[in-house]
VOTI-53425 format. One record per residue (C-alpha): residue number from 1; x, y, z. Coordinates in steps of 0.5 Angstrom, whole numbers, m for minus. Layout:
! VOTI-53425
(NUM; (X; Y; Z)),
...
END
This chain:
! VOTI-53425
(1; (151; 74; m2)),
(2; (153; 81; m2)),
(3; (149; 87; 4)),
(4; (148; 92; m1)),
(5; (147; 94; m8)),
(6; (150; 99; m12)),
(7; (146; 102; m18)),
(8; (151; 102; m24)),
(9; (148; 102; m30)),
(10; (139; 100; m33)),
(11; (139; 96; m39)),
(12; (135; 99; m43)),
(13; (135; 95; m50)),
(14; (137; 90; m53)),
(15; (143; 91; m60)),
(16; (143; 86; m65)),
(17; (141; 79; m66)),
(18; (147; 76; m63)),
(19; (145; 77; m55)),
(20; (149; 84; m54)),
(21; (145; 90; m49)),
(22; (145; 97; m48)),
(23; (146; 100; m42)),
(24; (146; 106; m40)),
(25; (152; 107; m36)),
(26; (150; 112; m28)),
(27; (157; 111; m26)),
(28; (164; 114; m25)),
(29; (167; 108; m27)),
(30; (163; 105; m33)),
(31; (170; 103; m37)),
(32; (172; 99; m29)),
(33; (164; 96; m29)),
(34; (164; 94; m36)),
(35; (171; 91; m37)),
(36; (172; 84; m39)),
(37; (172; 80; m33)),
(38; (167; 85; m29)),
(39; (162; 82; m23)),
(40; (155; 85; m24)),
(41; (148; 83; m22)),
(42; (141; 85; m26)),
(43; (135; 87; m21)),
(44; (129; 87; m23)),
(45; (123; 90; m20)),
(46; (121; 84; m15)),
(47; (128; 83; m11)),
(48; (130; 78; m18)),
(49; (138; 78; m19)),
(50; (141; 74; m24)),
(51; (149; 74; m23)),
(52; (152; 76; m30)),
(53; (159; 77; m33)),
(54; (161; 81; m38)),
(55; (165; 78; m44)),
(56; (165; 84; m48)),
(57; (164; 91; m48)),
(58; (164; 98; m53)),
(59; (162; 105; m52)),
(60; (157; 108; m57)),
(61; (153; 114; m56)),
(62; (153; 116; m49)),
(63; (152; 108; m48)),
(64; (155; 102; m47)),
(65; (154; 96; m52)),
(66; (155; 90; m48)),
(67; (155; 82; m49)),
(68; (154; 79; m43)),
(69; (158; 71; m42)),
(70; (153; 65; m44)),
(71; (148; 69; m47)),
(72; (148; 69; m54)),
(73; (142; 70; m58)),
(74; (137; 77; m58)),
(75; (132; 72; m55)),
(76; (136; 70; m47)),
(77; (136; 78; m46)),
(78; (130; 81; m48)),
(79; (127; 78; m41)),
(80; (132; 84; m38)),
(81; (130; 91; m41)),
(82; (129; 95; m36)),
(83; (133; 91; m30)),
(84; (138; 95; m27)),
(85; (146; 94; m27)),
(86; (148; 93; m20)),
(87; (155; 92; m17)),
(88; (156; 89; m9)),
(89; (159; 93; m4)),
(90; (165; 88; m5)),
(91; (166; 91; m12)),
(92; (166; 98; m10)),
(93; (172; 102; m12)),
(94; (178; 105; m7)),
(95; (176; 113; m8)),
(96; (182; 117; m7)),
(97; (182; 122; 0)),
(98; (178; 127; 0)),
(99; (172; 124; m5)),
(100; (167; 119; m2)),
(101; (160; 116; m5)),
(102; (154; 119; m4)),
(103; (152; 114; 0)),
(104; (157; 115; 5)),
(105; (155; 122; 5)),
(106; (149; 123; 5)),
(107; (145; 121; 13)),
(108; (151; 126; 15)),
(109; (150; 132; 21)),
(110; (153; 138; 19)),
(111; (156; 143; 24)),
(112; (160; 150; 22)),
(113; (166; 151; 24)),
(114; (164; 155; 30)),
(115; (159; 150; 33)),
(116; (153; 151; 31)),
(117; (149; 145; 28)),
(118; (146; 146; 21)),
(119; (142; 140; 20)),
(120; (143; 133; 16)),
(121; (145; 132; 8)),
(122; (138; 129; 5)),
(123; (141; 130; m2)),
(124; (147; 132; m8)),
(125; (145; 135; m14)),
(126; (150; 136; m20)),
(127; (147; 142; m23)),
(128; (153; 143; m26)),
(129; (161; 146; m24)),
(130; (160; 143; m18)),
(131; (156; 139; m13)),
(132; (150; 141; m8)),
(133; (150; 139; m2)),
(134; (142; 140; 1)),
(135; (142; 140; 9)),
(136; (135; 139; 12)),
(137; (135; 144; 18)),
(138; (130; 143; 23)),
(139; (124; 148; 23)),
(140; (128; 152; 16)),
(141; (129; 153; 10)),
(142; (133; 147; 7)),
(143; (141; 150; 6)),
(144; (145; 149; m1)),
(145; (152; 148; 0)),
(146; (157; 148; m6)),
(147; (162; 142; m6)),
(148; (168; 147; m6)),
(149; (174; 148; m1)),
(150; (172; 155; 1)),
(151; (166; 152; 4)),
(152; (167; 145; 6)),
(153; (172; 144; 11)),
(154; (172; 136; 13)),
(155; (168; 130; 12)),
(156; (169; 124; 17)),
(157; (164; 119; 14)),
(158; (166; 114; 20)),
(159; (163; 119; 25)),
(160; (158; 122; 20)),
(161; (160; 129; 21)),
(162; (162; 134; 15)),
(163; (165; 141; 19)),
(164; (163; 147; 14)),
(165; (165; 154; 13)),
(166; (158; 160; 12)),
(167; (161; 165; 7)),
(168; (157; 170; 7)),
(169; (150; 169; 3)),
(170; (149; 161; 4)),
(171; (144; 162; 9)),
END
């Protein structure tokens, strides 16, 4: 069995009698995740995973209409609403260079690039263009970097360390 889990989607309700699902997607990827054929797992709350496949698949309005293979009636999945969707690391799509999952980023140091440490990522927000970095700094206010060239110089997941450059008013 996999090590880690990876949130895709929560089944938030059944559709229709005939054992289809709605799950609302939170993944880059919805239409590799919810592809025929596609390996996911239902979690619960209690540490309950239940291995499924998916045999169809629709999107409609910002979700996805999903029959799972071997569930045929509205009465197997009613049990699952409010379950998440989860995917091993073993599925885990290739990411070009330069973009990385949030987990690989945050638990990262950051140093400017002339040396000083700044702190370590606790968080990305997605407030809008782009992303926002949140450093937590010793003894400081946290720091908010945007996710763009001018700031963000390198990122090296395997050593953990992400160099960036302060324009002037990050601080």
């Amino acid at each position: 069995m996999a090590n880690k889990w990876f949130t895709v989607g929560k089944l938030v309700n059944t559709h229709g009698i005939k054992g289809e699902v709605k799950i609302y997607p939170s993944t880059d990827f919805p239409d590799v995740r919810f592809a025929p054929g596609s390996q996911l797992s239902l979690h619960d709350a209690s540490g309950t995973i239940v291995p499924v496949e998916v045999e169809a698949a629709r999107e409609h309005k910002g979700m996805f209409i999903v029959r799972l293979k071997g569930f045929d009636n509205i009465n197997e999945v009613e049990k699952y609403k409010g379950w998440a969707v989860k995917v091993s690391d073993e599925e885990l799509v290739d990411l070009e260079e330069g973009e990385y999952y949030y987990y690989e980023i945050v638990g990262c140091r950051v140093v400017t690039d002339e040396g000083e440490e700044l702190g370590t990522i606790s968080e990305i927000l997605s407030p809008g263009a782009n992303d926002v970095w949140v450093v937590e700094r010793p003894k400081s206010k946290p720091v908010l970097l945007p996710v763009i060239d001018d700031v963000i110089r390198s990122v090296d997941v395997k050593e953990k360390l992400v160099t960036v450059h302060l324009m002037e008013g990050l601080i």
